[in-house]
ZAKOLDO-241697 format. One line per 4 residues: number of its first residue (from 1); their letters; for each residue y, x, z of C-alpha. Coordinates in Angstrom, 3 decimals. Layout:
<recs>
NUM) a) Y:X:Z ~ ...
</recs>
This chain:
<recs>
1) xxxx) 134.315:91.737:109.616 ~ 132.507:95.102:109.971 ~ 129.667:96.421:108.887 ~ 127.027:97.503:111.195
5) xxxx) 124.146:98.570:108.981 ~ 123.159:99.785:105.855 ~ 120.234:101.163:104.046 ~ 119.009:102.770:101.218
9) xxxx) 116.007:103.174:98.961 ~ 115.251:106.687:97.410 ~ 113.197:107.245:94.133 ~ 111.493:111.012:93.778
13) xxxx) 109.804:112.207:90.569 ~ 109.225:115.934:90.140 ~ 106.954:115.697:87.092 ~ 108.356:113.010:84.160
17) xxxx) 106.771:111.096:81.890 ~ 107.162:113.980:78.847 ~ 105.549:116.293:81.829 ~ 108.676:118.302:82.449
21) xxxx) 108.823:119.937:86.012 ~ 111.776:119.004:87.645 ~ 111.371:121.389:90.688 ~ 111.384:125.287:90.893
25) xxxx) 107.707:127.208:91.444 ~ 109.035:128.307:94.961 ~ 109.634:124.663:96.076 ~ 106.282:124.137:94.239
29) xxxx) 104.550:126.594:96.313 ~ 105.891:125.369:100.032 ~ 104.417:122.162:99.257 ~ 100.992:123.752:98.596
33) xxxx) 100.490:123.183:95.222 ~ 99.784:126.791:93.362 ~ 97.964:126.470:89.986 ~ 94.778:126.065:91.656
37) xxxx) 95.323:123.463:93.787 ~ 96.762:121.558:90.480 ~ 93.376:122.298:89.039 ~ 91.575:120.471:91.447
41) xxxx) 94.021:117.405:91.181 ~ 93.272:117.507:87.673 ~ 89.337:117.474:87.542 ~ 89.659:114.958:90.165
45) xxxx) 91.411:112.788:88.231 ~ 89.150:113.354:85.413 ~ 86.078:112.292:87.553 ~ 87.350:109.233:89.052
49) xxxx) 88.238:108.026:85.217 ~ 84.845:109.097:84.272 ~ 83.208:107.379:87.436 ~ 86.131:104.142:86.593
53) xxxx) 84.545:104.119:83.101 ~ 81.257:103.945:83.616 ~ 81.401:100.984:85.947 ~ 82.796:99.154:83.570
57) xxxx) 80.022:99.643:81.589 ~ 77.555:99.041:84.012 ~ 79.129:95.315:84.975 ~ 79.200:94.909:81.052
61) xxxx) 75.584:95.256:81.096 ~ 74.983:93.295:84.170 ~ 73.824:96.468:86.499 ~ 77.001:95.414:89.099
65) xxxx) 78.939:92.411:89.739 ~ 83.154:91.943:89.006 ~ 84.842:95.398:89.286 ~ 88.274:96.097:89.599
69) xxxx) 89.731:99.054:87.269 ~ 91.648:101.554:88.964 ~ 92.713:103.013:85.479 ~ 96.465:104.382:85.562
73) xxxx) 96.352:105.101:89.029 ~ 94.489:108.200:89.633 ~ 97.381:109.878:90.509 ~ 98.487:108.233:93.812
77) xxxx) 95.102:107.080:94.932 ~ 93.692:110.623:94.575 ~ 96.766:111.958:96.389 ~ 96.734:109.787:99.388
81) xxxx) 92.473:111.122:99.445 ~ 93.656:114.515:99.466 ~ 96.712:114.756:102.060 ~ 94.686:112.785:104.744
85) xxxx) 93.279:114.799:107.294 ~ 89.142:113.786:108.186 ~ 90.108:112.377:111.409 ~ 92.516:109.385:109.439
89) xxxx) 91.447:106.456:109.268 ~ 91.697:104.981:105.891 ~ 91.917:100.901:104.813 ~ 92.017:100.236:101.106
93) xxxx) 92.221:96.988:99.377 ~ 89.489:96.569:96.242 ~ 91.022:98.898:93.982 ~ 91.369:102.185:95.967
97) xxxx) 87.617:103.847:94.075 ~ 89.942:107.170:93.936 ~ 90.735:107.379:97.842 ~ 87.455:107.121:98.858
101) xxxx) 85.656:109.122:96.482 ~ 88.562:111.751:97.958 ~ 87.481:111.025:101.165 ~ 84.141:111.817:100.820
105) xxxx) 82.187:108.258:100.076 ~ 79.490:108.971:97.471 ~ 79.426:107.392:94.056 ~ 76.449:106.206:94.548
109) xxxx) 77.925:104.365:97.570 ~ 80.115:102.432:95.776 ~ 77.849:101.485:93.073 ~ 75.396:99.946:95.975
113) xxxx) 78.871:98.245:97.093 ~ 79.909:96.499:93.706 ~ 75.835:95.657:93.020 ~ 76.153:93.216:96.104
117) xxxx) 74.539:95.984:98.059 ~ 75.309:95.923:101.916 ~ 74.611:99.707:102.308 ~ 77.673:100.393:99.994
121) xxxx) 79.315:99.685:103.520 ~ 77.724:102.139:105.406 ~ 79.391:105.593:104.141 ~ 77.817:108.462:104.820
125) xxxx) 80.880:110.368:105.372 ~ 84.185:109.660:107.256 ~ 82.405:106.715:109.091 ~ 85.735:104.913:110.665
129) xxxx) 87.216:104.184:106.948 ~ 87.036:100.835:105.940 ~ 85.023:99.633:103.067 ~ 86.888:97.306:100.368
133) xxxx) 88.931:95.298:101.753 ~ 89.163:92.076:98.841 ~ 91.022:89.652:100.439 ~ 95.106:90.201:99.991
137) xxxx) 96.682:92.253:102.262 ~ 94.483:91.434:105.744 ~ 93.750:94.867:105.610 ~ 97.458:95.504:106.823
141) xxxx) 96.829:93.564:109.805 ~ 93.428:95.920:110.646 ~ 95.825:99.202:110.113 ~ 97.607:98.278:113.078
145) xxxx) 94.475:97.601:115.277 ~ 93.334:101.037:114.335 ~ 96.761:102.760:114.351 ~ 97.686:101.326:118.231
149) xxxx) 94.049:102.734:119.280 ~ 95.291:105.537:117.954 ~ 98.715:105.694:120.194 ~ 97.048:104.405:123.324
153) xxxx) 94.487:107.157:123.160 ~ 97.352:109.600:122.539 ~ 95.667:111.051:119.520 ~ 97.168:113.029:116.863
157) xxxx) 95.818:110.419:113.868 ~ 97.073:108.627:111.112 ~ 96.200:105.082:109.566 ~ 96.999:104.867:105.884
161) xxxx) 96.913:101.265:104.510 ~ 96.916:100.248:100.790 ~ 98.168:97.185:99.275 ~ 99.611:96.086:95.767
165) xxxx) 102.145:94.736:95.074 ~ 101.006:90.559:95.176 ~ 100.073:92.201:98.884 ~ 103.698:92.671:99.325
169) xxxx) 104.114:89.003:99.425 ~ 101.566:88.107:101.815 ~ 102.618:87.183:105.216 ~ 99.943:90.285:106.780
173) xxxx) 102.004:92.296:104.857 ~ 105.452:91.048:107.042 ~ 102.970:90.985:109.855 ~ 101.936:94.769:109.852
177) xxxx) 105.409:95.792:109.012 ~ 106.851:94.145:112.378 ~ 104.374:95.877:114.830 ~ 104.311:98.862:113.032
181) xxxx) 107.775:99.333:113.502 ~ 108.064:97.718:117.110 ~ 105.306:99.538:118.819 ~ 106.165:102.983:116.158
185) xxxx) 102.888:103.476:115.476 ~ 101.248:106.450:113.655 ~ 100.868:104.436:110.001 ~ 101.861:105.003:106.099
189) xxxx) 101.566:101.763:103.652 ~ 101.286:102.520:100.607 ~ 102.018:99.837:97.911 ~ 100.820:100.666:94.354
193) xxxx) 103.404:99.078:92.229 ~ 101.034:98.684:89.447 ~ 103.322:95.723:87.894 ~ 100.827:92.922:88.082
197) xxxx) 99.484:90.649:90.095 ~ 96.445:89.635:88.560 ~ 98.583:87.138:86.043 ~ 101.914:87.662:87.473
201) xxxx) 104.641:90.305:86.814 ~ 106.325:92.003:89.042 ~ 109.508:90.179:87.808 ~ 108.496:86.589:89.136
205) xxxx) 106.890:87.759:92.297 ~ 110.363:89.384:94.209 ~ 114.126:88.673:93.995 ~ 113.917:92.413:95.879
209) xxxx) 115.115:94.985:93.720 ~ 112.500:97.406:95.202 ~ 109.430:96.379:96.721 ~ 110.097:99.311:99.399
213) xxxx) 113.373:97.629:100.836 ~ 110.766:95.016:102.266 ~ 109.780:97.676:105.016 ~ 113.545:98.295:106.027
217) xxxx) 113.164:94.708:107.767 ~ 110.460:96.021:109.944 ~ 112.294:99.362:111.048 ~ 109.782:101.654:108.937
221) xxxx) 110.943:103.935:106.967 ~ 111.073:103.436:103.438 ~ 111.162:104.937:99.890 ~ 109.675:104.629:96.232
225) xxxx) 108.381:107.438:94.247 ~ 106.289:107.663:90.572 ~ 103.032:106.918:91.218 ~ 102.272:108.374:88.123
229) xxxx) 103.515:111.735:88.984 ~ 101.088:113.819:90.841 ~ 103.199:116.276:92.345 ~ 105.671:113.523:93.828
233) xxxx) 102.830:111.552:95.344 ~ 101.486:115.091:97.025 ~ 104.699:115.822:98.253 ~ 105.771:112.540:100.035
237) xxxx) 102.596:111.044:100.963 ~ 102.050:114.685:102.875 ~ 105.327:114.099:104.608 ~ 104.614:110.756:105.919
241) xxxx) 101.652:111.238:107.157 ~ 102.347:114.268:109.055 ~ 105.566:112.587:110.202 ~ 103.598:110.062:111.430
245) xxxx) 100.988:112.630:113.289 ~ 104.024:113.570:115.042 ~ 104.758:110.978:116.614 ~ 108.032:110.049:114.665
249) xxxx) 106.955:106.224:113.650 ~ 105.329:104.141:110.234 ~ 106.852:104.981:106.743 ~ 106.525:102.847:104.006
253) xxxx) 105.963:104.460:99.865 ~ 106.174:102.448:97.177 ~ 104.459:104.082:94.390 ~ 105.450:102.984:90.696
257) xxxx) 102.550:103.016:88.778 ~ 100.685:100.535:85.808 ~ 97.371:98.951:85.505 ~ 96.313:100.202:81.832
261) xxxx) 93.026:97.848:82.641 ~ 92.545:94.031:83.377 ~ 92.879:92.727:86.829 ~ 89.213:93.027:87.013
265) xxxx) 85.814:92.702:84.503 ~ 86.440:88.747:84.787 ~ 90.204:89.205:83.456 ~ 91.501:89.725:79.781
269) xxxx) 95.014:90.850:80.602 ~ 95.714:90.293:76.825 ~ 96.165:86.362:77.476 ~ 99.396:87.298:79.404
273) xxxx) 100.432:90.693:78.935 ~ 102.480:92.120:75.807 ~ 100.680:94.827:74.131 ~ 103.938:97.056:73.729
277) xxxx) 104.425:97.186:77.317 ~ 101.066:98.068:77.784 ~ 101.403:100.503:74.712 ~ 104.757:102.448:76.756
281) xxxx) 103.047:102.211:79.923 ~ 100.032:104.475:78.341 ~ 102.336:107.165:77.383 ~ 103.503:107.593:81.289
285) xxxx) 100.172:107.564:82.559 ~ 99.397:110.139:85.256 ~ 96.355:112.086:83.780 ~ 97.563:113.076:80.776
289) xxxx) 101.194:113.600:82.159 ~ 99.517:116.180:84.555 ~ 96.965:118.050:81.977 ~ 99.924:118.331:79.219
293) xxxx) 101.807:120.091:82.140 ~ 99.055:122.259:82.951 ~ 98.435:123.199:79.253 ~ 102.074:124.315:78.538
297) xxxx) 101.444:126.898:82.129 ~ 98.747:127.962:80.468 ~ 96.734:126.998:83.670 ~ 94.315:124.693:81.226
301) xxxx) 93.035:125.432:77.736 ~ 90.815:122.959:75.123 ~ 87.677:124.867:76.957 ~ 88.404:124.143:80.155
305) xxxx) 89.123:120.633:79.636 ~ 86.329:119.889:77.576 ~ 84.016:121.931:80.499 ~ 85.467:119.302:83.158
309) xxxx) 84.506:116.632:81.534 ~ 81.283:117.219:80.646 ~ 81.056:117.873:84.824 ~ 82.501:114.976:85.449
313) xxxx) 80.305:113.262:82.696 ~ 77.002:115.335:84.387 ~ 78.521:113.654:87.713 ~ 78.857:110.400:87.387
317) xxxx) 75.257:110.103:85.331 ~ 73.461:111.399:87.673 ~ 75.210:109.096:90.592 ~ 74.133:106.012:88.129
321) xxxx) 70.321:107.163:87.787 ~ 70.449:107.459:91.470 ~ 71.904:104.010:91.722 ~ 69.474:102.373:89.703
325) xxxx) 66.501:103.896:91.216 ~ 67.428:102.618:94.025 ~ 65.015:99.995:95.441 ~ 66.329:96.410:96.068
329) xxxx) 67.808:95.599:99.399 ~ 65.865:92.657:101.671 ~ 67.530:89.156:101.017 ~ 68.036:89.102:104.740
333) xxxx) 70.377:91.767:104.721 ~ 73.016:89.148:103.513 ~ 72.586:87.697:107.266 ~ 72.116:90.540:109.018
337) xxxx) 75.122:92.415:108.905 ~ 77.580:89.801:109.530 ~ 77.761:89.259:113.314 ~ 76.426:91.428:116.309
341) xxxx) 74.844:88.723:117.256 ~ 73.538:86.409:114.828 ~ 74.945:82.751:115.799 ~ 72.158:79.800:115.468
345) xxxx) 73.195:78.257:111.979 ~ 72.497:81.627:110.387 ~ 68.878:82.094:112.123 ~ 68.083:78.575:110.530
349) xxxx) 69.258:80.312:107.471 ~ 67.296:82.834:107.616 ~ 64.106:81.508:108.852 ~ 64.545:79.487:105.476
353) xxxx) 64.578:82.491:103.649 ~ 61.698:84.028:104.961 ~ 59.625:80.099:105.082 ~ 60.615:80.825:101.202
357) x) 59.273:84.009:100.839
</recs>
């Protein structure tokens, strides 16, 4: 017997969970991330947990429908926003508020989207991403669509698809793998490990020991890194995407992260999840991880901190008012915007509708 393969998975973390650097300023630098450019990760961060917080409230008080918490993963979904290039293409799943808001879709966008608002589709900027994507892992299978364009017109883009880690388990997920790494197109997946699938741990939903080693199947290459670490997600998310702008094939990053939150507003993750884990997981969570690191460089001070968020505050309030001043959209829109051309047993529908009015 001889072997004729074997693989490996690779964890990075730069930044731990006690906010020690483990990489010199020079290495630092190279990678484009001087004090300033920290900064801006930072307040970033800050505003999507501001914007994160505030819909909460707003489906407490019935102003939006079910929302889905991104809380815990700034860090990765803010870094995939900010090492895309505007021509990328990017497809989220339902929990990805931090990408987009990156990528230039307005707050008051996605407020419109999670109030049952069709025009929460229609972003104003960066046009070709895709809006939410809720069902589990189809978006996968659209990455590929948009990645082989991509190829055939010989153009030097990149698709970035995000699933969980349920997604992972999905047979789009395989799918997407397989002609990713068949036709070696120009495509990053990014699974956020976030430990949960809505009521199910990561434990009982792989026998894998990494949810990374799935991609080795498919030919892409693979790796995990701490989703919780902002400088690691920088780092390698930049690499694979302009690896894959190259021309050198799909990668695969598994980013280790936590959902602090429920699954979504109509979860109590309480019923199911012990409170110490979710206690330890709240001491590795990215934002604080980052500003503690930026306090002992003496790059942030109290001020400063307090001064972002009452920006980020300022932001996000005025994005609500906006919101709800917003006048209602026509029923028909829910009709409308479903097929180029509307097929006969909507039209009936609609005629109802407007019979009704």
């Amino acid at each position: 017997m001889i072997t004729v393969a074997k693989f490996s998975i690779n964890f990075s973390q730069y930044l731990d969970a006690d906010s020690n650097l483990h990489l010199d300023n020079q290495a630092l630098t190279q990678a484009g991330l001087d004090p300033a450019r920290l900064l801006d990760y930072y307040q970033a961060m800050l505003l999507v947990r501001s914007y994160d917080t505030k819909a909460i409230a707003l489906q407490r008080t019935g102003r939006i429908g079910t929302y889905p918490s991104c809380l815990g993963q700034e860090a990765i979904s803010t870094a995939i926003g900010k090492t895309m290039q505007a021509c990328d293409v990017f497809l989220p799943g339902y929990r990805d508020a931090a990408t987009l808001l990156m990528r230039g879709t307005t707050m008051h966008e996605l407020f419109l989207y999670w109030g049952g608002d069709e025009r929460g589709m229609d972003f104003s900027h960066n046009k070709e991403d895709l809006p939410y994507n809720v069902p589990i892992a189809s978006q996968c299978c659209h990455s590929i669509g948009v990645a082989y364009a991509f190829k055939l017109r010989k153009q030097p883009r990149v698709a970035v698809v995000v699933c969980g880690d349920g997604g992972t388990s999905e047979g789009d997920f395989y799918e997407a793998l397989n002609a990713a790494g068949t036709w070696q197109l120009p495509i990053v997946f990014v699974v956020i490990n976030n430990q949960w699938a809505i009521s199910v741990p990561r434990a009982k939903q792989s026998y894998c020991q990494t949810l990374a080693q799935k991609g080795i199947a498919g030919g892409v290459a693979s790796e995990q890194i701490d989703g919780n670490d902002t400088i690691a997600c920088h780092i390698h998310l930049q690499r694979a995407i302009d690896n894959a702008r190259k021309g050198n094939g799909p990668s695969l990053i598994e980013a280790i992260s936590y959902r602090l939150g429920d699954h979504t507003t109509a979860d109590d993750a309480s019923r199911y999840r012990d409170q110490e884990e979710l206690a330890n997981a709240w001491k590795k969570e990215p934002l604080v991880r980052l500003e503690k690191y930026l306090l002992k460089r003496g790059d942030l001070t109290d001020a400063k901190i307090e001064t972002f968020k009452q920006q980020a505050n300022a932001q996000v309030k005025q994005s609500v008012e906006s919101y709800l001043a917003t006048p209602a959209q026509d029923k028909s829109a829910m009709f409308e915007y479903m097929y180029e051309t509307m097929p006969d047993a909507l039209k009936e529908q609609l005629d109802q509708l407007n019979q009704n009015k």
